[in-house]
C-alpha positions as a LaTeX table, in Angstrom:
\begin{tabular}{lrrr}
\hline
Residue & $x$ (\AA) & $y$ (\AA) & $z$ (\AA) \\
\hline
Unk1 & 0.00 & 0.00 & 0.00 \\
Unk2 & 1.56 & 3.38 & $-1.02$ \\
Unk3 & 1.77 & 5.93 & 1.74 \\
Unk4 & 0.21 & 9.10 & 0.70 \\
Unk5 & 2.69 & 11.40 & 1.84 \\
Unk6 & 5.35 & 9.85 & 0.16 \\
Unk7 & 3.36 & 9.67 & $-3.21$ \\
Unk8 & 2.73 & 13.18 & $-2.52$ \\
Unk9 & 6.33 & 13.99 & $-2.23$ \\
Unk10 & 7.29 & 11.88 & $-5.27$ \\
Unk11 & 4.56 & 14.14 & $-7.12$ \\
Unk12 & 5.68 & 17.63 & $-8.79$ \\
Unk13 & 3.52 & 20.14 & $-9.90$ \\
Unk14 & 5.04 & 21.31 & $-13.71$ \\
Unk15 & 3.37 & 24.41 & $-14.94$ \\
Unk16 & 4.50 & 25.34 & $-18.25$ \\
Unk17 & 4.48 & 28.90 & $-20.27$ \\
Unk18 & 1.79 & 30.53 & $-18.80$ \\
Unk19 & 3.67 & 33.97 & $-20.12$ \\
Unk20 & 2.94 & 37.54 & $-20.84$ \\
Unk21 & 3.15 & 36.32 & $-24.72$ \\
Unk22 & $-0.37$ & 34.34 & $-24.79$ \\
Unk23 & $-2.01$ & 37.79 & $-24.12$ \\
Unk24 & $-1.29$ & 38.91 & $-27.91$ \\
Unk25 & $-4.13$ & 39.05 & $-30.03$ \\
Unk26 & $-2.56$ & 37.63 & $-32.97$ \\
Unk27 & $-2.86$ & 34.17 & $-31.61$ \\
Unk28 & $-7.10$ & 34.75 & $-32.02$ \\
Unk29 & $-9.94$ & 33.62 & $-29.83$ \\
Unk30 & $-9.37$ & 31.04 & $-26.65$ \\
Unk31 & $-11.07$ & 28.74 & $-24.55$ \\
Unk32 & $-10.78$ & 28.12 & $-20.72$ \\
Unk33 & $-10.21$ & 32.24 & $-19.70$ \\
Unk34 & $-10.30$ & 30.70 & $-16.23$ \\
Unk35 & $-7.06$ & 28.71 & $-16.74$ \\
Unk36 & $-4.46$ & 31.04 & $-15.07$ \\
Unk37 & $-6.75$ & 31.31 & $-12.23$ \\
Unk38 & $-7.13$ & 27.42 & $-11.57$ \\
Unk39 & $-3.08$ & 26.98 & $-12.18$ \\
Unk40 & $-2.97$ & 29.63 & $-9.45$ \\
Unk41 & $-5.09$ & 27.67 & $-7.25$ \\
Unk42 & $-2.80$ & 24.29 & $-8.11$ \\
Unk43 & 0.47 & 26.56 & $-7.30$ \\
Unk44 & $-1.31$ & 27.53 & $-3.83$ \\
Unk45 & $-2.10$ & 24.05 & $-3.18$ \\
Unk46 & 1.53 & 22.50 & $-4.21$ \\
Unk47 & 2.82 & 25.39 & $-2.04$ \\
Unk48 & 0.91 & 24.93 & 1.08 \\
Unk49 & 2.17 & 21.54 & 1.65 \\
Unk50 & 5.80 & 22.77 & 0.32 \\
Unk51 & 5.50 & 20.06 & $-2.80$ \\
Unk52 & 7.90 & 20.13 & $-5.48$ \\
Unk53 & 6.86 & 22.46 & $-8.18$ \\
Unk54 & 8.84 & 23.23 & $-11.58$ \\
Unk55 & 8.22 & 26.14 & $-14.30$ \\
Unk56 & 8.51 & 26.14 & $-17.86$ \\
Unk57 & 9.06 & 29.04 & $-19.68$ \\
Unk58 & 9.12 & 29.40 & $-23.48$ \\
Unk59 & 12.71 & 31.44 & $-25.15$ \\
Unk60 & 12.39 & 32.70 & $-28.71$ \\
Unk61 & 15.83 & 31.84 & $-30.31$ \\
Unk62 & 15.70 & 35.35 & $-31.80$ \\
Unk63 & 15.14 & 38.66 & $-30.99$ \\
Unk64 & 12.07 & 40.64 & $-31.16$ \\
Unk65 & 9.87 & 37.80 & $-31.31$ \\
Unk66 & 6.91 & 37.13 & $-28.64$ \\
Unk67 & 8.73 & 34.81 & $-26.33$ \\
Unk68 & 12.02 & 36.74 & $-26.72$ \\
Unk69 & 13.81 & 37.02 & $-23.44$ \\
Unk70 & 14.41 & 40.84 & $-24.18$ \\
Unk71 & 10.39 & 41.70 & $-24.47$ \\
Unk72 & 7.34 & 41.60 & $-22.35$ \\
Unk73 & 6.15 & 38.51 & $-23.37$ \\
Unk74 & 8.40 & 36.21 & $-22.20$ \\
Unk75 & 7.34 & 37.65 & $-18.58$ \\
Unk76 & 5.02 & 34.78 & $-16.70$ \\
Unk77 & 1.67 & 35.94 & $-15.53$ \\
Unk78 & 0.71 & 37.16 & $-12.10$ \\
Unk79 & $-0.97$ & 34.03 & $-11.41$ \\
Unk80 & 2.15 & 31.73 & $-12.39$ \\
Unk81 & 4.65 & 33.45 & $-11.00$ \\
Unk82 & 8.07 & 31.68 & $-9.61$ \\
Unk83 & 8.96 & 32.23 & $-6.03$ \\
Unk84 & 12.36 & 31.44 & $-4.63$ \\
Unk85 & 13.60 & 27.82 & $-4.96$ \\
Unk86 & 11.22 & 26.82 & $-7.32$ \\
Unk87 & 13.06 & 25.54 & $-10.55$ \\
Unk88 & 12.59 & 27.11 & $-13.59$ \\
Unk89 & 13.55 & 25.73 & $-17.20$ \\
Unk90 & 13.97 & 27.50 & $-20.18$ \\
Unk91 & 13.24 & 25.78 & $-23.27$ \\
Unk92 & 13.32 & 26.39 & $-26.95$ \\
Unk93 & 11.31 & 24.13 & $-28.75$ \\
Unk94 & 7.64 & 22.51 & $-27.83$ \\
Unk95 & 8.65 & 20.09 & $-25.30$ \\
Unk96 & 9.75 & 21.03 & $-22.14$ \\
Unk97 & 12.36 & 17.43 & $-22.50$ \\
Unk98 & 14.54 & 18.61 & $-24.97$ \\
Unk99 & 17.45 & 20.48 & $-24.74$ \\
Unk100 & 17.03 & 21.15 & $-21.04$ \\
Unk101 & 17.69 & 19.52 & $-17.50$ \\
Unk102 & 14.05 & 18.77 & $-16.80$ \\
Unk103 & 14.37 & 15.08 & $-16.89$ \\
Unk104 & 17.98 & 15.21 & $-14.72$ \\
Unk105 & 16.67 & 17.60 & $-12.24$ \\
Unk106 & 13.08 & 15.70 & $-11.68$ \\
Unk107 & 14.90 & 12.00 & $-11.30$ \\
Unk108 & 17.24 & 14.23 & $-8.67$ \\
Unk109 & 14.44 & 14.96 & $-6.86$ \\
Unk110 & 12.87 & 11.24 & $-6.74$ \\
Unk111 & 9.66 & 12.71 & $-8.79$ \\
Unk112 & 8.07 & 10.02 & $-10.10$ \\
Unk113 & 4.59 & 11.49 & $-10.98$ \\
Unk114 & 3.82 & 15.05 & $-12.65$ \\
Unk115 & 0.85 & 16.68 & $-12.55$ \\
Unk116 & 0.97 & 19.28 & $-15.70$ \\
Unk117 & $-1.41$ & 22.59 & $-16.63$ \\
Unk118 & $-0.18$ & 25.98 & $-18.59$ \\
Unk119 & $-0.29$ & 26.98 & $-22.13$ \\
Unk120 & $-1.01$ & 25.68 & $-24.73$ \\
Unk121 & $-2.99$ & 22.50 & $-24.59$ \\
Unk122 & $-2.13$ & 21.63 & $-27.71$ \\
Unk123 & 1.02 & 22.09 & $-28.42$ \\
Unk124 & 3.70 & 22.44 & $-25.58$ \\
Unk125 & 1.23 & 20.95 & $-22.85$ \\
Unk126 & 0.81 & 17.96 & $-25.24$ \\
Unk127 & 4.10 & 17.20 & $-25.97$ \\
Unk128 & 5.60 & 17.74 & $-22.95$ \\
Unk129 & 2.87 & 15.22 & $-21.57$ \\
Unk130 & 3.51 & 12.84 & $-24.26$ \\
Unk131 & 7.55 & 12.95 & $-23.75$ \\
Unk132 & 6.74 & 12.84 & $-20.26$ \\
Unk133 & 4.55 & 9.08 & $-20.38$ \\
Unk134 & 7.32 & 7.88 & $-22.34$ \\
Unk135 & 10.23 & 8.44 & $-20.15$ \\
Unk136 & 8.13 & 6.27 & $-17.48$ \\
Unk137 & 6.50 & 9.47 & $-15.44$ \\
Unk138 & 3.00 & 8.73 & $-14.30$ \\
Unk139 & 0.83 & 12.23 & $-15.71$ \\
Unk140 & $-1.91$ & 13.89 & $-14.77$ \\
Unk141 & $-3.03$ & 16.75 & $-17.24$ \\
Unk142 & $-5.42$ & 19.46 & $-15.36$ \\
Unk143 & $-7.90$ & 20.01 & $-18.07$ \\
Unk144 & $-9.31$ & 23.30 & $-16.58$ \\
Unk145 & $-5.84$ & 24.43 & $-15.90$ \\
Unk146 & $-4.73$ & 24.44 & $-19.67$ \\
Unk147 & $-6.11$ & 26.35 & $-22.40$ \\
Unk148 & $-5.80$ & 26.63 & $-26.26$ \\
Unk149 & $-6.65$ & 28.77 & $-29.59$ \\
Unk150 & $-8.21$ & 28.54 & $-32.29$ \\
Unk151 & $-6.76$ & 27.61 & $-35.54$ \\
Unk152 & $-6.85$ & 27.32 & $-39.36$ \\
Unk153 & $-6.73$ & 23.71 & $-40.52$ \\
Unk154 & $-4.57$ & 23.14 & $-44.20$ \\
Unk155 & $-8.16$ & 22.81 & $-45.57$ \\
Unk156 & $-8.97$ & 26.00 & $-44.68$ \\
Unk157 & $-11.76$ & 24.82 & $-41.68$ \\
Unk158 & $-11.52$ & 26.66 & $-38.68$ \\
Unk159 & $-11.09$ & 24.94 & $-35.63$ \\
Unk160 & $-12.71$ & 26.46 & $-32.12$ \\
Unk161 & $-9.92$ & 26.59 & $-29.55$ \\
Unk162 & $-12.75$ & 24.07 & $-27.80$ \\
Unk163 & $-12.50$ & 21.64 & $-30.45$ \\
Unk164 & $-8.84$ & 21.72 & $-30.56$ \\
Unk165 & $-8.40$ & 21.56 & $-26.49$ \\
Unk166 & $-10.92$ & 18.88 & $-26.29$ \\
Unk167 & $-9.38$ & 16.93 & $-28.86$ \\
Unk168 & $-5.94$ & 17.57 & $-27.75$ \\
Unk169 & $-6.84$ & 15.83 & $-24.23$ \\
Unk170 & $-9.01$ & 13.25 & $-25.20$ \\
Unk171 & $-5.90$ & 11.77 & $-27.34$ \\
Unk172 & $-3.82$ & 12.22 & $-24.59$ \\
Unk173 & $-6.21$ & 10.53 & $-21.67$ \\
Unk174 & $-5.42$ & 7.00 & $-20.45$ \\
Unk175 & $-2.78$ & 7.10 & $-23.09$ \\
Unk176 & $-0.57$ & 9.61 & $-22.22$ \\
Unk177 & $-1.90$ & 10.84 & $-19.04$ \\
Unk178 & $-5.00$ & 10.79 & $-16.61$ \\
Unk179 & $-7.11$ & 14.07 & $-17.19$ \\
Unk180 & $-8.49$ & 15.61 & $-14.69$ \\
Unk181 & $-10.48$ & 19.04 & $-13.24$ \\
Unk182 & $-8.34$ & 21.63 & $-10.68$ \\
Unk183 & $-10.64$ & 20.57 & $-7.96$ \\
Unk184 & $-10.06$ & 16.85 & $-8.69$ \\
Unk185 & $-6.20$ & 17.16 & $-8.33$ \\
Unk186 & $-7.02$ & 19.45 & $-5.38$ \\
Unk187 & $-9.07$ & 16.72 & $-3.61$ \\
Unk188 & $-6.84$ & 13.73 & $-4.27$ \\
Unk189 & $-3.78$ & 16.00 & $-2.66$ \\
Unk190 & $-5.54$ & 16.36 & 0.34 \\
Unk191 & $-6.68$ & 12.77 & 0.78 \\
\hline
\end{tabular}
């Protein structure tokens, strides 16, 4: 029988690019406007009981771009924002695996589980997930917790940011990772 402390210590909270950048209109209409709120609520949570957390933040590789480290959008939001010893890892590309310490610095810290929210659902919350089921973590993805945009499929339909985020975590549940509401994760914590 697992202990639940221990599982709970063994379980980090990784909250991923929930920056200044996703504010931009160019990236069109959203779903879930209540996501920042709910991964404040998770960070609260995590940091009440002084679990591991971890922060992903997107880089640009050049300059002037959204996520470039020299403009406002590579800022994290009020409601994601890193307080002192909590790791953060800068990545370049979707997944929050490659070319970064992630893996290294979670097996360091005996994390065997991750539970995973932030921006987009989609794209760097998917992969990361995905990378993260294959290197042997056990995932939960907070579906209220994540959020997505809309988009303009190669034959010209447009996909609602619902569609897309629905989708997105209905391909990744009980294959990838168990999904799950902010107040599920929140309740399971505490039991």
């Amino acid at each position: 029988m697992n202990d639940p402390v221990t599982a709970r210590e063994k379980t980090a909270l990784l909250v991923i690019d929930v920056q200044q950048a996703f504010d931009d209109p160019q990236w069109g209409q959203r779903n879930n406007h209540d996501a920042e709120s709910n991964v404040g609520m998770l960070l609260s949570d995590w940091r009440l009981d002084g679990r591991p957390v971890f922060h992903v933040r997107h880089q640009s590789a050049s300059e002037g771009q959204l996520f470039s480290l020299d403009g406002p959008g590579y800022e994290v939001k009020p409601e994601a924002r890193e307080v002192a010893g909590e790791p953060v890892v800068v990545k370049t590309v979707n997944s929050a695996f490659i070319g970064t310490d992630l893996e290294v610095q979670l097996r360091r810290a005996g994390i065997s589980s991750l539970v995973i929210c932030g921006l987009t659902t989609d794209h760097c919350v998917s992969t990361t997930t995905r990378m993260a089921a294959n290197l042997g973590f056990h995932v939960t993805i907070v579906s209220d917790a994540t959020a997505t945009f809309e988009r303009l499929g190669p034959d010209g339909r447009r996909w609602s940011a619902t569609e897309l985020h629905d989708a997105a975590l209905a391909s990744l549940h009980e294959e990838f990772a168990v999904v799950q509401t902010t107040n599920e994760v929140v309740r399971a914590a505490g039991s």
